[in-house]
Each structure stands twice: as C-alpha cells, then as structure tokens.
C-alpha positions in Angstrom: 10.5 7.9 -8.4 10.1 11.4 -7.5 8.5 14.3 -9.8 9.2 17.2 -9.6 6.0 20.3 -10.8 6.8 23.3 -11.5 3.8 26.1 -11.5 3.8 29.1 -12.5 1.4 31.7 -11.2 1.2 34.8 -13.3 -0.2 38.2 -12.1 -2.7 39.1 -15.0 -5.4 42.0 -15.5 -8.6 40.2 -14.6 -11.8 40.9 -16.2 -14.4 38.4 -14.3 -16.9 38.6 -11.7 -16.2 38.6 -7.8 -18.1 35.1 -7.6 -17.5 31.9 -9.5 -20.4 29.2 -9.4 -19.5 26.5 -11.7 -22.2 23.4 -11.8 -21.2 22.4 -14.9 -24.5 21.8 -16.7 -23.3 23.4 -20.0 -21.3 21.3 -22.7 -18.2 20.2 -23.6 -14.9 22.2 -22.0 -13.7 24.5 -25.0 -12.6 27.9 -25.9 -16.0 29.3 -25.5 -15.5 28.5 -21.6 -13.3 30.3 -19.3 -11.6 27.0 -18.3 -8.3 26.3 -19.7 -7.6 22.9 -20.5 -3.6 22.3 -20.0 -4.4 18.3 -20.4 -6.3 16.4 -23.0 -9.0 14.1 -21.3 -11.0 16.6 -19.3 -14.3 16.4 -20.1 -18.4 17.2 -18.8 -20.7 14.3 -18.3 -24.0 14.2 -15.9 -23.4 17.7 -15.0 -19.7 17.2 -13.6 -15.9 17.9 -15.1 -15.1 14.7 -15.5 -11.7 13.3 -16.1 -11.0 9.4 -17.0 -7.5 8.4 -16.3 -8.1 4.2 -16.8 -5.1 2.8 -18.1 -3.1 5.6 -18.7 0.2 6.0 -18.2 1.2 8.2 -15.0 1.0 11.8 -15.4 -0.3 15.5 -13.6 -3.8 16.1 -15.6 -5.2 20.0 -14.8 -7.5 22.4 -15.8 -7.5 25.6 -14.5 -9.8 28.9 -14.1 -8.9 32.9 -13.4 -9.8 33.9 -9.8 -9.8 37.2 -8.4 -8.9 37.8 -4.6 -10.1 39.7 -1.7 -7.8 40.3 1.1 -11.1 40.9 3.6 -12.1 37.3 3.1 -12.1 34.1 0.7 -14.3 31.0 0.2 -13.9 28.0 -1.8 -15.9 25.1 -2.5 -16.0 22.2 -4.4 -17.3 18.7 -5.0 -15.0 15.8 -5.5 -15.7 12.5 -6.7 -13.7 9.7 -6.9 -14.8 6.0 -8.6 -11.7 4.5 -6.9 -9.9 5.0 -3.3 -7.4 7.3 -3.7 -3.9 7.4 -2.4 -0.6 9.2 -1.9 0.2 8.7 -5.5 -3.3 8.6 -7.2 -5.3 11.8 -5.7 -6.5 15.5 -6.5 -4.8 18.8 -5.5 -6.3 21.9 -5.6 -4.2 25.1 -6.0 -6.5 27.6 -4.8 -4.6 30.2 -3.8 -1.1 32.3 -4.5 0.7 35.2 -2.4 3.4 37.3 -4.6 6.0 38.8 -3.4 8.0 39.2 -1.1 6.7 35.7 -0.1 5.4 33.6 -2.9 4.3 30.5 -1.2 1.4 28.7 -2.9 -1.4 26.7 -1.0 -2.9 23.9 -2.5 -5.5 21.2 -0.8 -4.7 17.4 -1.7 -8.0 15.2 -1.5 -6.6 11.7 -1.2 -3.9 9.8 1.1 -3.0 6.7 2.2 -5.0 7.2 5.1 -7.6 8.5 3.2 -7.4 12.4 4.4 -7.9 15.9 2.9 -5.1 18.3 3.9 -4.0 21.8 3.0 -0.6 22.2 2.3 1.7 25.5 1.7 4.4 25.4 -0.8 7.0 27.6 -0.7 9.3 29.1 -4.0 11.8 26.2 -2.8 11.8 22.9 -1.2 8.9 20.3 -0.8 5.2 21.1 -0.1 4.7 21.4 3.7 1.5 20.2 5.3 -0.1 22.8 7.4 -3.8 21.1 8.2 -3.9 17.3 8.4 -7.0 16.1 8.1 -9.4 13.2 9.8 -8.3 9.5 8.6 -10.2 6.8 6.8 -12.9 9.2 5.7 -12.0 8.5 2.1 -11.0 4.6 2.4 -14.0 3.2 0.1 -14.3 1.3 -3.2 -15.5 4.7 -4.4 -15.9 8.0 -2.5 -17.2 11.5 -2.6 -16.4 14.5 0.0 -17.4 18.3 -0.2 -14.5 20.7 0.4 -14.6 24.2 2.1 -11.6 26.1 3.0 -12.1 30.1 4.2 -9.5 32.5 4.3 -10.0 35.2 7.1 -8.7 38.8 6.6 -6.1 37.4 4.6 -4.2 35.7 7.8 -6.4 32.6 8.5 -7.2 29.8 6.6 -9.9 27.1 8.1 -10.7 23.8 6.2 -13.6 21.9 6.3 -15.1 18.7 4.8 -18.4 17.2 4.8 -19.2 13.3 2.8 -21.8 12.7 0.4 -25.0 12.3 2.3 -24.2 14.2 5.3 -25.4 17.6 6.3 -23.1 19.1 8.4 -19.3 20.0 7.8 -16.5 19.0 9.7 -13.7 21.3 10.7 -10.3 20.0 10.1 -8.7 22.6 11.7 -7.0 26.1 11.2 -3.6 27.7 11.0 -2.2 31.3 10.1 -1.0 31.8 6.9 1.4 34.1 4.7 -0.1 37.9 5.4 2.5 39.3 2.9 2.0 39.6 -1.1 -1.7 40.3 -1.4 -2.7 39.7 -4.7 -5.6 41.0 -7.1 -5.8 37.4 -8.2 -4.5 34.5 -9.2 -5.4 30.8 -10.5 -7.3 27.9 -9.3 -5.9 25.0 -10.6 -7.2 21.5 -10.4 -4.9 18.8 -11.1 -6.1 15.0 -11.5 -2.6 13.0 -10.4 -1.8 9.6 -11.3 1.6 8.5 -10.4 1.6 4.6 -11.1 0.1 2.8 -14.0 -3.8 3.0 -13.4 -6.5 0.6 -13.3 -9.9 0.4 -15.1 -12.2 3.0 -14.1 -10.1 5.1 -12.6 -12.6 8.4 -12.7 -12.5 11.7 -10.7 -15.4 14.1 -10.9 -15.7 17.6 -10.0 -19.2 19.9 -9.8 -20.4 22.7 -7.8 -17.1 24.9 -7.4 -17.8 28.2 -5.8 -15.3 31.1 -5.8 -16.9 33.9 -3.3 -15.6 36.9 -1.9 -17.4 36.8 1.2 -17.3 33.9 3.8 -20.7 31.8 4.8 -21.7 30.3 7.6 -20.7 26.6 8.3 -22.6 24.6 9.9 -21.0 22.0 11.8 -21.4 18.8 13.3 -22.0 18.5 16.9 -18.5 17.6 18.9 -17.6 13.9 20.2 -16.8 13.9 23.8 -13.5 12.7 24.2 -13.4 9.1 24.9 -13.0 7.4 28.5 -9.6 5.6 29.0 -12.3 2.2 29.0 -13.2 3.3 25.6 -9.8 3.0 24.4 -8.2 -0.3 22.9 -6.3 -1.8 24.9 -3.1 -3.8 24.8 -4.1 -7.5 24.9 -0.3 -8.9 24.8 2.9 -8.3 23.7 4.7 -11.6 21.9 8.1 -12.5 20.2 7.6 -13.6 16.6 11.3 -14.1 16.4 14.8 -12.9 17.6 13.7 -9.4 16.0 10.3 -9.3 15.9 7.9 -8.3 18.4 3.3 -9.0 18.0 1.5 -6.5 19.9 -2.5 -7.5 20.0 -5.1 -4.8 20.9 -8.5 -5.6 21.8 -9.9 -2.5 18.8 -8.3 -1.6 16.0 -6.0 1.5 16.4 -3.4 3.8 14.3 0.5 3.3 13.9 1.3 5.7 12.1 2.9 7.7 14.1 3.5 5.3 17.0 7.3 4.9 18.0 8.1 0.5 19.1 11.5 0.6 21.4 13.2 -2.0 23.2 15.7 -0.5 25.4 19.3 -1.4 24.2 18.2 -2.3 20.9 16.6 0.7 19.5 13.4 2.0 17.8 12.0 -0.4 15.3 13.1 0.5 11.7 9.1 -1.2 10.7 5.5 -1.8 11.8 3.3 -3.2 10.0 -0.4 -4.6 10.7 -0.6 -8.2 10.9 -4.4 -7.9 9.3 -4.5 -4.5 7.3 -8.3 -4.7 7.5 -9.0 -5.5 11.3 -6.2 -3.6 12.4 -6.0 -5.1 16.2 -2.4 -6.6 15.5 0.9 -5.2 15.1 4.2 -6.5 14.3 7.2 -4.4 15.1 10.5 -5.5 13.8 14.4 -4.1 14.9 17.1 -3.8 13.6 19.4 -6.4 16.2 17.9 -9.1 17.7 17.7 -9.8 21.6 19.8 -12.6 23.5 18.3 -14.9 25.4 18.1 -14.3 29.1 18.5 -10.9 28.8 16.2 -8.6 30.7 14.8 -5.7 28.5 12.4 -2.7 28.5 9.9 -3.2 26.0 7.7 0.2 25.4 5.7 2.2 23.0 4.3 5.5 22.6 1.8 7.7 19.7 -0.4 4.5 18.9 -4.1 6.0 19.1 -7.6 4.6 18.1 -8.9 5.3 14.3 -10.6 8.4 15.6 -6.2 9.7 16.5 -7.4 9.8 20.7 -4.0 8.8 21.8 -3.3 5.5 24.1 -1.4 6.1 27.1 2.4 5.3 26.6 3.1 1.8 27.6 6.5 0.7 29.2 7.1 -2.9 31.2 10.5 -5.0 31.9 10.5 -8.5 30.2 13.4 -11.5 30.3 13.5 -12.3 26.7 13.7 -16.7 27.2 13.1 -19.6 24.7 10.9 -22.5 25.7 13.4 -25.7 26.6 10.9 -28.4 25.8 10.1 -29.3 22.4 6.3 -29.6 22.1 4.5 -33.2 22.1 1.5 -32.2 20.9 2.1 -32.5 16.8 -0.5 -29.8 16.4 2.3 -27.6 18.0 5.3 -26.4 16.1 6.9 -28.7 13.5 10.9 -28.3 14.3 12.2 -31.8 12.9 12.0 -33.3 9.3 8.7 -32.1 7.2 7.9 -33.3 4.1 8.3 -32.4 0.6 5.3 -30.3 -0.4 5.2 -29.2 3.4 5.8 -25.6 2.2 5.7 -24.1 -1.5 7.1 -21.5 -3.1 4.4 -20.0 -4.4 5.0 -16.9 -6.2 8.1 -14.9 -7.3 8.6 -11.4 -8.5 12.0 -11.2 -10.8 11.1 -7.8 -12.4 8.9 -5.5 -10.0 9.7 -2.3 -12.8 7.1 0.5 -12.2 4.5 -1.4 -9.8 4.1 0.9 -7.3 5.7 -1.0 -3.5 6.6 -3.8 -5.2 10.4 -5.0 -5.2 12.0 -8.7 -6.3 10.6 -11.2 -3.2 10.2 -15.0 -3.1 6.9 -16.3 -1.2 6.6 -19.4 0.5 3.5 -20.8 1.4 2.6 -23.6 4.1 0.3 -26.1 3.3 0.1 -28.0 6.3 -2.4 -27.7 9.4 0.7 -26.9 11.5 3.2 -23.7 12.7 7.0 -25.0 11.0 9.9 -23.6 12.1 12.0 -21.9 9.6 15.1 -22.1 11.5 18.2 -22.9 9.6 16.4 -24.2 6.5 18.0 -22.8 3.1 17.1 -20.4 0.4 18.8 -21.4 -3.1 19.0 -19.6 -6.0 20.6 -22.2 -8.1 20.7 -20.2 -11.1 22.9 -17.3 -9.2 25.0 -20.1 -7.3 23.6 -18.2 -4.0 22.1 -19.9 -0.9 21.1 -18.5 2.2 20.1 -19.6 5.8 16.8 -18.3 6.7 16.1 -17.1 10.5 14.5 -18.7 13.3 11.2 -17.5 12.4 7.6 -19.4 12.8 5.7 -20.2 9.4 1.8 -20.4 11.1 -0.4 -23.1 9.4 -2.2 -21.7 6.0 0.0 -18.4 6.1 2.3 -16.9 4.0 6.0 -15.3 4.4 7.9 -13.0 2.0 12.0 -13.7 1.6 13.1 -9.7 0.2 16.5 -7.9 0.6 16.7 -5.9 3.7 17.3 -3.1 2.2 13.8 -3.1 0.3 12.3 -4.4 3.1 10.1 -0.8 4.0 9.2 -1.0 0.4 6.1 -4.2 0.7 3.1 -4.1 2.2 1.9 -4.7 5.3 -0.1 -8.5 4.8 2.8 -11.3 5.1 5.6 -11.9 7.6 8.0 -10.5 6.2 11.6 -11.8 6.5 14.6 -9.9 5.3 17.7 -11.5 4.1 21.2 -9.8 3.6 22.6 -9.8 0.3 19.3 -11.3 -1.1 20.2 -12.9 -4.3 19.1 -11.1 -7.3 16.3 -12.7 -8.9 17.4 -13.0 -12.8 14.7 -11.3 -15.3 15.8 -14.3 -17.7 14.3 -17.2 -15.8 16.4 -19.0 -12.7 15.6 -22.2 -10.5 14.8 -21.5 -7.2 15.2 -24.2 -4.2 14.4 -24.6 -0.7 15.8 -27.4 2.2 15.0 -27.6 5.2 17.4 -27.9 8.7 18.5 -31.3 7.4 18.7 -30.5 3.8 15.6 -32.1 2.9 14.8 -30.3 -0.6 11.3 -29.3 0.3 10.4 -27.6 -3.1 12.0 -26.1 -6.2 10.7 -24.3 -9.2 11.8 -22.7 -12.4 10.3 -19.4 -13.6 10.9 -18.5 -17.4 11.9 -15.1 -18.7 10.3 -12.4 -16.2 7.5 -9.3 -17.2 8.1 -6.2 -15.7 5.5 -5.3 -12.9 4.1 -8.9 -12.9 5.2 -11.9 -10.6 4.9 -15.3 -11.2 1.9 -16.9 -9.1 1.0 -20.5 -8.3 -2.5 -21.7 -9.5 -4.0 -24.5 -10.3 -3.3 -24.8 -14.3 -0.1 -24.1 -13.3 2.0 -20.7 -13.3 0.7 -17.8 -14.7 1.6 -14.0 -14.6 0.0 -12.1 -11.7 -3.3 -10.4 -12.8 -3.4 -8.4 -9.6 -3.8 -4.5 -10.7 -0.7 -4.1 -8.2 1.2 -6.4 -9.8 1.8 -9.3 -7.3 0.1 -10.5 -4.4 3.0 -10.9 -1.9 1.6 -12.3 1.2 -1.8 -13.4 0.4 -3.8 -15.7 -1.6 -2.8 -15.6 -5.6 -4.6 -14.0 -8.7 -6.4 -16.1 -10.6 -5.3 -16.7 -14.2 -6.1 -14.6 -17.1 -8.1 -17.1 -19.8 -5.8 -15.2 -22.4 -2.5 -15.2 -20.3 1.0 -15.7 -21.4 1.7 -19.6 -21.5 2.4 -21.3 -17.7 6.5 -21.2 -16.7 6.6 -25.0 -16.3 3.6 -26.6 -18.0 5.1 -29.8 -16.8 5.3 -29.3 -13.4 2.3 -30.5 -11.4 -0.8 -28.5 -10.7 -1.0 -26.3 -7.5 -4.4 -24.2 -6.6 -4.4 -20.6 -6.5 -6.1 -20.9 -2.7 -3.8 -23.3 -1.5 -6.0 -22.7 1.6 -8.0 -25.1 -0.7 -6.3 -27.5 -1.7 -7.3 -29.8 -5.1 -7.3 -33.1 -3.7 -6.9 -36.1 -6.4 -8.6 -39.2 -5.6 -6.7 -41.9 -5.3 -6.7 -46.1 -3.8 -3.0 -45.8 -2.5 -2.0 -42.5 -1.1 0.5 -40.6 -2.8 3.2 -39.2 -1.3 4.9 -36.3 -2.4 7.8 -37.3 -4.8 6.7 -40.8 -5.3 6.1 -39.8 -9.2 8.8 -37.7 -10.6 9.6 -35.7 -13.8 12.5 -37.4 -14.9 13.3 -36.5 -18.6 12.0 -33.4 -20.8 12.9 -32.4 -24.1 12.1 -28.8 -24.8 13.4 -28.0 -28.5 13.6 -31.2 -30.8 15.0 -31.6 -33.8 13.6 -31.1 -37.1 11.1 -34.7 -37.3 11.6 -34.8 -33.5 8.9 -33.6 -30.8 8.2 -32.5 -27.6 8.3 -34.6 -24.5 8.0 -35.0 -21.0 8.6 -38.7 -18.8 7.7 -39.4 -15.6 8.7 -42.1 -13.4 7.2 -43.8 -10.6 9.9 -44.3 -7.8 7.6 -45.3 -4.8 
C-alpha cells in the first residue's frame, strides 16, 4: 500500500550558528534542545538519538533540526546505525536540504534498500521522489549494520555523496550529479525520518550520532580505486536449462546481479520474472515467460545487464537453441518419477488463506516432496474441495527434498525469490474460514489432503511435527523453504487428529516399527468434533492394510 508524505519546508528567521556538531552526549531530547521532536519514541542512549521501533505498528518517525545554508558550499555528515538490515520499506531518509522558489525540489538521502544501498534522491513539488545517485549494493546486507554518510554541495550546483562502514578509514564516493541552482535559500530543515512500513520485529533499533552541519567543505579522503576486472574475472555462464515449458535455469560459475538484467527468447518475449534459485549464493537464475515454447521449435535465447556484485557488467549473451523433450523415459529410478507415486510422496505443507498486511506475501499453497527423487508434476490436480475448484498443474519437475509454491498468476511478482514457483490461472481463493485442500496425481491417485481451520491474517498454516501450527516466521510464512517451528504458546494445531509431520521434512521422524507401514494402511475413519451434552470427543482409526 502506498503512502503518500507530505513536507513542508518553511522559510523562517534563523538565529543559530553556521556549524552544527551534534554528538549527542547530553540528556534526554526536550524543549531545552533545538531538536524538534514530531514523533514520540525518539530518545538518547550511549551517546546516540536513538529510536526503537520493535513491534510497532508501521509509521514515518522524524525529528528534525534548523539549518542555515550557504550557497558557496555545504557539508553534511552523519552516523547511522541500524540493529536490523534494512530494506525498501524499513530504512532512514534524511531531508537535508530544500531550494524555494521558483523550483522547490527537496533532496533527501535514503540509507537502506533492498540491495542494501545509500542513495540521494530529488523530490520535486509533484510526482514521486526521483533517484539521482545510486549507490554501491550489499554494503548494508548484515544482521546489523552501521555506515557514515557525507554528501557536499558545491557552489550550490553539485552535490557529491560519499559513504564509509564502521571500521573503515577511507570514504567511498558514490558518485555526483548537478542539482537545482535556482531558489537559494538562507535555510531550511534537516529532517531525519525513522520509516517502518510493515509490522516490525523485535529490536528493530536505528541510531544516529555525530551529525555535522558545516558551511565549508573538507577534504575526503578516499579509498584507493579497483582496477576494472578482466573478462576472466567475470562469472561466467555455466549453462542455460529448461525447467519447464516457460521456465528457463541459467547457472553462473560466481554469484552476479539481476536486477537490471533483461531474459528474452526471441518470439516469446522478455520474461515478466527472475528470481534466484539460491537467494544467498546467487550463481543461479530462473527466468520465467509469459508463453511457453513448442517443441521442435528453434529459438534465440539471450540476455543482457546481468553484472557481478561489484555492478561490472557481463557481456550480452545471445545463442540459437531447438527447444526438444527427451523420448525415453528414464530407467534409472533415481531419475524422474513420471508414473504412479505414492501417497505421502509429496505434502502439502503449508498454506497461507489470509496474507493481510505481511509485507510480499499473498494466498499460496506449498507442496513439499519427501522422496529421494525429481516427480513430475504434469497433469496432477490441485483441489480446493471446499470452493468446488480443481486445477491441472503444469509440466513442471518437483526435485527431491525441494519445495514449490501453487499462487495466482497475477500475484505471482509479489513472493520471494526461494521456491519454484508455479502460477496457476484463476487460482482458487483460499477461504479465511477453514477449506480442505486435495492433491492427485496424473492417475488421480489422492496423494495428500488437509484441512486448515479458520485463517489469521499475516500468518500461514505450517506443517510440523506436533502437527499444524500458525507460522512464527517474522514475515509471516515461509513459502518455499523449511517451516517455523511452533510457538510453546501457539493457537491450538488445525487438525490435532491428523498425523504428525516434521517441520524439516528434510528430516523426516521415522517410527519404528516390525512390519512397515505404508502410507494409508491406518486411517482416520470417524471423528466427532462437538458432542452432546454427556457426550465427548472422539476420534477412530481403522487398520485397512
């Protein structure tokens, strides 16, 4: 959901000195300091502005200070800390600096992305903040981080932004661009703004300390420059394979960026998603299209803007490929299981009815297989019994001890980037109330069903091994990777009387028994939920093996 800020800059007489140097070693924030406080929740501890924003709801938090101006030349400075990694929606902005008219374009440095960046950005009376330095990625991508900030302005055309991490003694220069030279002011605000825009987590706690205002720029000195890297040093593309119809891996030898990379298959199109198939290692990439390729057909498969970590670009890649399936099935049984598997073979193992508020989550189904062996998904259904809805799943391949995601299309940019992801048209709508969900394989084998009770917004429903239990994930869900484990004090399971399943099912609770058991040889057969008065509560089984 989008916010929208509005800030107002006012043109006031100031009365302070040409240099602010705030270390914050006094006490508490109050009237007796020229800060003003516009949110409750700012406060100074260990010589920093501190402000704590665990488990509150989603707001813009700022405190903000009078600052004259010099149109010779302007410096600012500051420390940020962060106890978390921040992100596009939980971050700091710093408004540091305001033309008037006939312009009236603020600029503001945001210290947190998804790529973990600091950028300066220029926002103009109307229309969304543009971003007019983009800085290094993954320099703020730890548990918890801290980074100093510089930004200079130069004769009141020039802006240059710098940035230097905790324990380092040189900057970095981020770059430089020309700013607004029109609507010098005497002064104006800087305004720091804590934002949290999705329900936070415990210690959720940004610090600021050592913010210098000057009127005069200083030296910066900088670290020594990489040379750029030989085309050897570069990752390189290791192969290029179909996943499905629609879906093509590309596997790199080193990790590299996406983000702005553009995955084409001539006739076809762009795709509409990438996503890494390890968000952590980064060396695999799955690009999916919108139509899906014929077999036999010859196509051109290419790519171009993929570059390493460090944003040195790969050379655009282009080859012609005859898109063919294999004719023979596979002897080996430790290749791809295409024929009857049994019951148990693959779960579904979590379920998210009500996503609400929790930030890239949407309704999804997650299946889960078991087995030591690839399945083929092809043609097996999808029922929502409760909605009277089934649907045929694609020819995708299930790996052995992996996950896959069932979500509408139309959400499907929405979910992370850990699970194989397989979009369905007209997904079913997942009923907050509680629904029975089944799924049969290509000869209607009913492979697995369960029933989830009334839904909690921002929480799926997750496999474990006392049961089902409410996700405990601070996200909400964990689609596409191993479950949460169970609160001790969590709501009740959905089914207590359906049979235990771990929350690793890559490690599977294994009963010892004489006589195998095979799945479905013991059933539940009756259950009786709400007696009578002078009745009770049962459940049978039945032993049909």
């Amino acid at each position: 959901m989008k916010q929208f800020i509005l800030f107002l800059f006012v043109l006031l007489p100031f009365c302070v000195a040409s240099q602010v140097n705030e270390m914050f070693n006094g006490p508490e924030i109050d009237s007796a300091n020229p800060w003003r406080v516009d949110s409750a929740g700012f406060f100074i501890k260990d010589g920093r502005l501190q402000f704590d924003a665990s488990r509150r709801a989603k707001g813009v938090h700022t405190v903000k200070l009078d600052i004259p101006y010099n149109a010779d030349g302007m410096e600012w400075i500051f420390d940020v800390y962060f106890s978390y990694k921040p992100t596009n929606n939980n971050n700091v902005r710093v408004f540091v600096y305001a033309t008037g008219e006939p312009t009236n374009i603020a600029y503001f440095i945001q210290i947190g992305h998804n790529d973990g960046n600091v950028s300066l950005y220029s926002w103009p009376p109307s229309g969304d903040p543009q971003r007019i330095i983009k800085g290094r990625s993954n320099i703020l991508t730890k548990a918890s981080n801290g980074v100093r900030v510089k930004l200079t302005l130069e004769n009141n055309s020039k802006m240059s932004l710098y940035t230097r991490l905790e324990h380092e003694s040189s900057f970095y220069k981020e770059g430089e661009c020309k700013v607004a030279s029109l609507g010098i002011r005497k002064g104006g605000v800087l305004n720091l703004q804590c934002r949290y825009m999705a329900a936070s987590m415990d210690n959720m706690i940004t610090s600021f300390d050592n913010i210098v205002v000057s009127d005069h720029i200083t030296s910066t000195p900088l670290e020594p420059e990489e040379p750029e890297p030989s085309p050897a040093e570069l990752p390189q593309l290791l192969s290029v394979e179909p996943v499905s119809t629609s879906m093509l891996c590309y596997t790199f030898d080193k990790p590299v960026e996406i983000r702005e990379a553009v995955f084409h298959i001539s006739e076809i199109g762009e795709a509409y998603r990438k996503t890494y198939v390890d968000v952590e290692k980064k060396t695999a990439v799955n690009a999916l299209f919108e139509d899906e390729m014929e077999v036999g057909k010859q196509y051109t498969i290419s790519y171009q803007g993929v570059t390493d970590l460090s944003g040195n670009s790969l050379s655009d890649y282009s080859v012609e490929v005859k898109f063919e399936v294999e004719g023979e099935e596979p002897d080996d049984e430790d290749e791809k299981d295409t024929g009857d598997v049994p019951s148990g073979s693959i779960l579904i193992n979590e379920v998210m009815a009500k996503p609400g508020d929790a930030p890239e989550m949407v309704e999804y189904v997650e299946l889960y297989n078991t087995t030591s062996v690839p399945i083929s998904l092809n043609k097996w259904e999808y029922k929502n019994v409760t909605g009277k809805k089934v649907r045929n799943l694609p020819d995708v391949i299930l790996k052995a001890g992996s996950y896959a995601v069932l979500l509408a299309r139309d959400t499907f940019s929405l979910v992370g980037n850990t699970a194989l992801l397989i979009p369905i048209e007209n997904f079913p709508a997942l009923n907050d109330q509680g629904a029975s969900l089944h799924l049969y394989n290509a000869s209607g084998t009913l492979i697995d069903s369960i029933t989830y009770t009334k839904a909690t917004a921002g929480k799926s429903w997750e496999r474990s091994a006392s049961g089902w239990h409410l996700s405990t994930d601070p996200r909400g869900g964990t689609p596409g990777s191993v479950n949460s484990s169970p609160d001790k004090e969590e709501e009740p399971p959905v089914n207590p009387d359906e049979p235990d399943s771990p929350d690793n099912p890559d490690e599977p609770d294994i009963p010892v028994t004489t006589d195998p058991v095979q799945p479905r040889d013991i059933i539940i057969n009756e259950l009786l939920p709400d007696p009578y008065a002078g009745g009770s509560e049962y459940i049978e089984l039945y032993n049909r093996s």
